[in-house]
C-alpha positions as CSV (number, residue, x, y, z in Angstrom):
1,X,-27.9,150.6,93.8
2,X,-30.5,150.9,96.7
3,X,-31.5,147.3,95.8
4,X,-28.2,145.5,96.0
5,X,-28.0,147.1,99.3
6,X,-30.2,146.5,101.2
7,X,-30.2,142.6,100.3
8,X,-26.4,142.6,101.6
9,X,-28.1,144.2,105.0
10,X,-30.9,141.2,104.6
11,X,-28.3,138.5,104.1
12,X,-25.7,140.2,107.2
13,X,-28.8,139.4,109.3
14,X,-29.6,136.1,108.1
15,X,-25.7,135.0,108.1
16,X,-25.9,136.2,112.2
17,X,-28.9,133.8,112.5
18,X,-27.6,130.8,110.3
19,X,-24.7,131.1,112.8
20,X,-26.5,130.3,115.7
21,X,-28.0,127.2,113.8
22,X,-24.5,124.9,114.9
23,X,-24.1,121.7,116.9
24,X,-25.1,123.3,119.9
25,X,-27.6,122.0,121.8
26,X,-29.5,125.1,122.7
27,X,-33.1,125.8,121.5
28,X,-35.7,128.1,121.9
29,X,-34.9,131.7,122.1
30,X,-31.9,132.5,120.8
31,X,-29.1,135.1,122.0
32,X,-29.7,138.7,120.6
33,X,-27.9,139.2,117.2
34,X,-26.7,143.1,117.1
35,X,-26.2,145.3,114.6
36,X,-25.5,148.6,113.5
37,X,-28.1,150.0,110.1
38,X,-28.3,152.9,109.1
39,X,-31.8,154.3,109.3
40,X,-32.4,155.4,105.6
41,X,-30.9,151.6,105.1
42,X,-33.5,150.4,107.9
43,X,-36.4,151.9,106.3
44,X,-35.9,150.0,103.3
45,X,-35.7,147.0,105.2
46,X,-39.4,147.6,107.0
47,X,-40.6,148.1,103.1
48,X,-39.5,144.8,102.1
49,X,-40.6,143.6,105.6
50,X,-44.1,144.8,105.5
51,X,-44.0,144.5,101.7
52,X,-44.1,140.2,102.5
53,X,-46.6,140.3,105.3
54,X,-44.3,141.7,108.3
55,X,-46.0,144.1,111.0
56,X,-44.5,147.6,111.8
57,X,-45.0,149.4,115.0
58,X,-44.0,152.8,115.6
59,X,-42.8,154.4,118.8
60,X,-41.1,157.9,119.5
61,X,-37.4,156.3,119.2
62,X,-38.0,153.0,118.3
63,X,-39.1,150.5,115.7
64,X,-40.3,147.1,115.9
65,X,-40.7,145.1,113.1
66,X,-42.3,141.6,113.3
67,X,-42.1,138.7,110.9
68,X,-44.8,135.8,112.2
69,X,-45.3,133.6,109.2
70,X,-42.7,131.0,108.1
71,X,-43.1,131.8,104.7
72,X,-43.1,135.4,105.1
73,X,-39.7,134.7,106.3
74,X,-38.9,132.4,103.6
75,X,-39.5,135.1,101.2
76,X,-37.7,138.1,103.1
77,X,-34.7,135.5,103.4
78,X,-35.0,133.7,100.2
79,X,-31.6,132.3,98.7
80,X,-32.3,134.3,95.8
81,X,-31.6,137.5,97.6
82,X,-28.8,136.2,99.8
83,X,-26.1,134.7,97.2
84,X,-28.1,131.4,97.4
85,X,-27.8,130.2,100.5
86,X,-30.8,129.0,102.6
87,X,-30.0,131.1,106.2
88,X,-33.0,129.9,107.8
89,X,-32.2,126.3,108.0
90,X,-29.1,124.0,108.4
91,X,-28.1,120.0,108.2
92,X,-25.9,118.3,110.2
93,X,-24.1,115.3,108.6
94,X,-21.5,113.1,110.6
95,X,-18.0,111.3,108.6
96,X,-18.5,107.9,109.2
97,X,-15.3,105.4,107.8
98,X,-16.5,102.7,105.3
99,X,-14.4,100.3,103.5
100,X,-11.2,102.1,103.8
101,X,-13.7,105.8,102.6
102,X,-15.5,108.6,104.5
103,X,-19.2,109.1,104.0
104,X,-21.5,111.4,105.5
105,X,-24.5,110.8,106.9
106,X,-27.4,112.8,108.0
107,X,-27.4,113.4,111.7
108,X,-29.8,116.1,112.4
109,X,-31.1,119.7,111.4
110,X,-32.1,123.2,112.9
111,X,-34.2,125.3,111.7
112,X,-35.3,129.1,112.8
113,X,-39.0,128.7,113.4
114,X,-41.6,131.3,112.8
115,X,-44.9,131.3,113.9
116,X,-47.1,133.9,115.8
117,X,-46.0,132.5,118.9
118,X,-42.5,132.3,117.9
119,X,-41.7,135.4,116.1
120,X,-38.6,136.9,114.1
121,X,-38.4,140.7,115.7
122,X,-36.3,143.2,114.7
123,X,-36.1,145.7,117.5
124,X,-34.2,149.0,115.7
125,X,-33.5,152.5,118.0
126,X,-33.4,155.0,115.7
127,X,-31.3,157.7,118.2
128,X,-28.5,154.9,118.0
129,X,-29.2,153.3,114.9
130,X,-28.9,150.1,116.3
131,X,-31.1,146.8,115.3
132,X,-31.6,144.0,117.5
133,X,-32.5,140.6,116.1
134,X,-34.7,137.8,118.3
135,X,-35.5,135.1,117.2
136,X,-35.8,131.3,118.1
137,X,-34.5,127.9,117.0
138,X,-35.4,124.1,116.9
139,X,-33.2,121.2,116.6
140,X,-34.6,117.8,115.3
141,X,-32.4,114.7,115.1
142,X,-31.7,112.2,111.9
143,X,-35.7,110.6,112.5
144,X,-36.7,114.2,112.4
145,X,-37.8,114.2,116.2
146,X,-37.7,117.5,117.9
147,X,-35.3,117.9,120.5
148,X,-36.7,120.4,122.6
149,X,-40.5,119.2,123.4
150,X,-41.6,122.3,125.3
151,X,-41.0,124.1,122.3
152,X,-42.6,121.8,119.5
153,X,-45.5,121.7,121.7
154,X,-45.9,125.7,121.6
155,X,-45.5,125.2,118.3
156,X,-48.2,122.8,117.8
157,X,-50.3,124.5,119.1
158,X,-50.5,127.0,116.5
159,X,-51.7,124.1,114.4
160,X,-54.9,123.4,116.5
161,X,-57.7,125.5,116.0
């Protein structure tokens, strides 16, 4: 049963970030998702964390648990483990009337981003047993240009060695 658990908790934490991927026009950092976990629940959690390639760091009431790879994060939300749906990314299609019909048409994307720079932290206290979720988003348009340039350039500069 511990299994089926824990990837509802997963997928409860991706659903709080594929809500902040909407038509807004904010990027970057993104507003702190809250939570309430249980800590035996939470410990699970870092195992699958860590288990993927996640860092753990321990301090006298708090955990921090940080996710800096893009497909480290892929795998920890993969749509296998959270009823199929993709959290970490979203499309934005507009209705457009055609010959008396509606079609969509692609208008646009976000996407959480993780990269060293630009990491996925969970932030748990374990006298509250309360997680905190921080994380950052970009937003590209329908030619797939960013729309946020001081964060694409942070993170192209992970690219350059």
């Amino acid at each position: 049963m511990v299994g089926p658990l824990i990837d509802g908790y997963l997928t409860e934490i991706g659903k709080g970030m594929f809500a902040k991927l909407g038509r807004s026009r904010n990027t970057g950092l993104m507003p702190p998702i809250k939570l309430f976990v249980p800590y035996s629940i939470f410990r699970h959690v870092c195992n699958i964390v860590v288990g993927y390639g996640g860092s753990l760091s321990l301090k006298k009431n708090r955990m921090l648990v940080e996710i800096t790879n893009s497909n480290n994060a892929g795998k920890v939300f993969s749509p296998v483990r959270c009823k199929g749906d993709n959290l970490l990314r979203k499309r934005y299609f507009d209705k457009v009337r055609e010959n008396g019909r509606n079609i969509y048409k692609y208008s646009g994307r976000a996407a959480v981003v993780v990269t060293s720079t630009t990491p996925i932290i969970f932030y748990y206290n374990t006298k509250q047993e309360k997680l905190t979720i921080l994380f950052y988003v970009q937003r590209y348009d329908k030619d797939d240009f960013s729309l946020d340039a001081t964060l694409q350039a942070l993170l192209n500069s992970n690219h350059v060695e």
